[in-house]
C-alpha positions as a printed Julia matrix, in Angstrom:
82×3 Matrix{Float64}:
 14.25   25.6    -9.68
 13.68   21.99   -8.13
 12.01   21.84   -5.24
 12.35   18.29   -4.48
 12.51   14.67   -6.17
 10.5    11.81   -6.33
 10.99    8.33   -6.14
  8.69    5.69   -7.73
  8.91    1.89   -8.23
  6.43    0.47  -10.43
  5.82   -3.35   -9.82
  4.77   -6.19  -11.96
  2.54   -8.82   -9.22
  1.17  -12.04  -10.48
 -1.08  -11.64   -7.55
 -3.19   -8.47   -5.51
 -2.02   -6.95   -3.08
 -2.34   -9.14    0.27
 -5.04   -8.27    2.65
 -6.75   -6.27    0.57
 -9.52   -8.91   -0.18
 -8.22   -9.72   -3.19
 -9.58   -6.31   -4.95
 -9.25   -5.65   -8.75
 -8.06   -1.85   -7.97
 -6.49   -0.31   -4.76
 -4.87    2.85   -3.17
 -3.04    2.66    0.21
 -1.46    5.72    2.21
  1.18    4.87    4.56
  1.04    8.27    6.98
  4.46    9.52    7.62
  3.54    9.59   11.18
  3.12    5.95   11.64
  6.19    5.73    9.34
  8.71    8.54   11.19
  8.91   10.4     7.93
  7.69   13.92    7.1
  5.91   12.38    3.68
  3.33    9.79    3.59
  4.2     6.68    1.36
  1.64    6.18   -2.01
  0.65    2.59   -2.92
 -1.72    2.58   -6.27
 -2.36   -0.74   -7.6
 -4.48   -2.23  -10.83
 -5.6    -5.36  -12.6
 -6.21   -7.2   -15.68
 -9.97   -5.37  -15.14
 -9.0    -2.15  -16.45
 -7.08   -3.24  -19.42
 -3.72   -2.21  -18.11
 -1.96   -5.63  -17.56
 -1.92   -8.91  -18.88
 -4.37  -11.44  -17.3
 -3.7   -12.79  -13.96
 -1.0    -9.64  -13.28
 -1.41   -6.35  -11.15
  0.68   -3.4   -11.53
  1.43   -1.72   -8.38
  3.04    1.85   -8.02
  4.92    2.66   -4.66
  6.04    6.2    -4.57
  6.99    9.01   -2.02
  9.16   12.14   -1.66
 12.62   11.73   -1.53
 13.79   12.85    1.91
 17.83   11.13    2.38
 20.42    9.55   -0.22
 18.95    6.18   -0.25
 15.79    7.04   -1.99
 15.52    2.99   -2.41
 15.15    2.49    1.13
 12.9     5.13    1.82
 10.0     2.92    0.06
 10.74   -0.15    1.2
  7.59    0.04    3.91
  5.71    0.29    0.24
  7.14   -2.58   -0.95
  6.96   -4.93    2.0
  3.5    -4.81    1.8
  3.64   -6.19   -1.67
């Protein structure tokens, strides 16, 4: 029975995150409140640190539940912050 979809974008960065003082791992919550959406927006980030990237790259995963037919849009807040 599905119950509801997800939509992730998983980001190659040759720098961190900005305004996160330059930190080797990260997670971020966008509410849904500030963001007029009934699910909060997930930002999970990594470096070159834990072996999961090449060195001088970050991997960032935006994600959220899908709530209209343009899942793309609905995590671009995510990815402006990128």
């Amino acid at each position: 029975r599905n119950v509801g979809k997800v939509i992730r974008a998983i980001c190659v960065l040759k720098h961190p995150i900005p305004n996160t003082d330059n930190v080797d791992s990260i997670q971020l919550v966008i509410p849904q409140n500030q963001i007029k959406r009934q699910h909060d927006i997930y930002i999970a980030s990594v470096s070159d640190t834990h072996c999961i990237c090449a060195r001088d790259y970050y991997l960032a995963i935006v994600s959220t539940i899908v709530e209209t037919d343009d899942p793309e849009s609905e995590i671009k807040p995510g990815l402006d912050l990128l």
